[in-house]
C-alpha positions in Angstrom: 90.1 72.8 125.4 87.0 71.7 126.9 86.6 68.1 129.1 85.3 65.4 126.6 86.3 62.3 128.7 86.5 61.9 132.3 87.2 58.3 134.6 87.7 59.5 137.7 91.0 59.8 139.0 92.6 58.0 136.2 92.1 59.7 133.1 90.8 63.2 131.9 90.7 63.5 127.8 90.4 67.5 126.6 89.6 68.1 123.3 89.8 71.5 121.3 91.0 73.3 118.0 93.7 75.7 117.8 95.5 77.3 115.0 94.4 79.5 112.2 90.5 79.5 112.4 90.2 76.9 114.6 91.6 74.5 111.8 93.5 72.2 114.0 92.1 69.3 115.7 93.5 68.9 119.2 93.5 66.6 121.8 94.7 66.3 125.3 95.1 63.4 127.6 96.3 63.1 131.1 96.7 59.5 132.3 97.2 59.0 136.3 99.7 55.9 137.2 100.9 54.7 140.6 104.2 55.3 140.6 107.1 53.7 142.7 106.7 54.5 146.8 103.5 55.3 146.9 103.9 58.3 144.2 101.4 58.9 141.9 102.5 59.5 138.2 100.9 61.8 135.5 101.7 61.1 131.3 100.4 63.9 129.4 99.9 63.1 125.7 99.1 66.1 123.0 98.0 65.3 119.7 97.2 67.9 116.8 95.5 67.0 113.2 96.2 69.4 110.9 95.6 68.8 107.2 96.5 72.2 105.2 100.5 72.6 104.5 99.5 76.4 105.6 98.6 74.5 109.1 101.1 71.8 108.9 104.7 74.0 108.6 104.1 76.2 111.4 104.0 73.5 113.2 106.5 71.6 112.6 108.9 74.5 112.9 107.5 75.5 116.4 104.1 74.8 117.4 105.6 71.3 118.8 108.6 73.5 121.0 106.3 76.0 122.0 103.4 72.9 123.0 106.3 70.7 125.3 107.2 73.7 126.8 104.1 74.8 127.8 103.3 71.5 128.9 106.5 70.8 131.0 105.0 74.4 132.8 102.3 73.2 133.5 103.2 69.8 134.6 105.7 71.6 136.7 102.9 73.8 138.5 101.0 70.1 138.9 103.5 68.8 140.8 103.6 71.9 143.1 100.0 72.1 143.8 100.1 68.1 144.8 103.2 68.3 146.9 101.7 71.3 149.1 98.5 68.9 148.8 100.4 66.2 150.4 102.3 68.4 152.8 98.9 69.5 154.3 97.1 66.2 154.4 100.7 64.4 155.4 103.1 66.5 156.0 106.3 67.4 154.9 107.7 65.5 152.3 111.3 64.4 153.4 114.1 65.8 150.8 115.6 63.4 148.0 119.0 62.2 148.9 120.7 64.0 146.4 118.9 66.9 148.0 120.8 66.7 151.2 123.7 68.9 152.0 126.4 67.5 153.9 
């Protein structure tokens, strides 16, 4: 995936192909919102354009799984780098209360 779109620090669009020879159309967006209390929040939106039923079955039976999953991963690894971002700059974030043991 290669960086097609940038608008700085709200919206990064990557744009690719995948799949047997390159085939499949993809596209990638990552859209920055403020969240509530000052938290930033990230949507990640992943689109595929396949034509060929060759390209089209595969992924219907796993390619979308196998795509949310690597997503979530990496969403997951996000959200570490920016709380150890924030922890440095800031701080140390204070724990959820759910998170507290009592």
């Amino acid at each position: 995936m290669t960086i097609a779109e940038l608008q700085p620090p709200f919206k990064i669009v990557e744009r690719g192909r995948g799949g047997k020879f390159n085939r499949i159309k993809m596209i990638g967006t990552y859209e920055i919102l403020e969240g509530q209390g000052g938290m930033s929040r990230v949507e990640y939106t992943y689109e595929t354009d396949a034509h060929l039923p060759s390209d089209v079955i595969p992924e219907i039976l796993g390619g979308r799984g196998w795509a949310k999953r690597k997503a979530n991963k990496a969403m997951k690894r996000l959200r570490a780098i920016s709380r150890r971002t924030a922890c440095a700059v800031n701080g140390p974030l204070l724990p959820r209360a759910d998170q507290l043991a009592l």
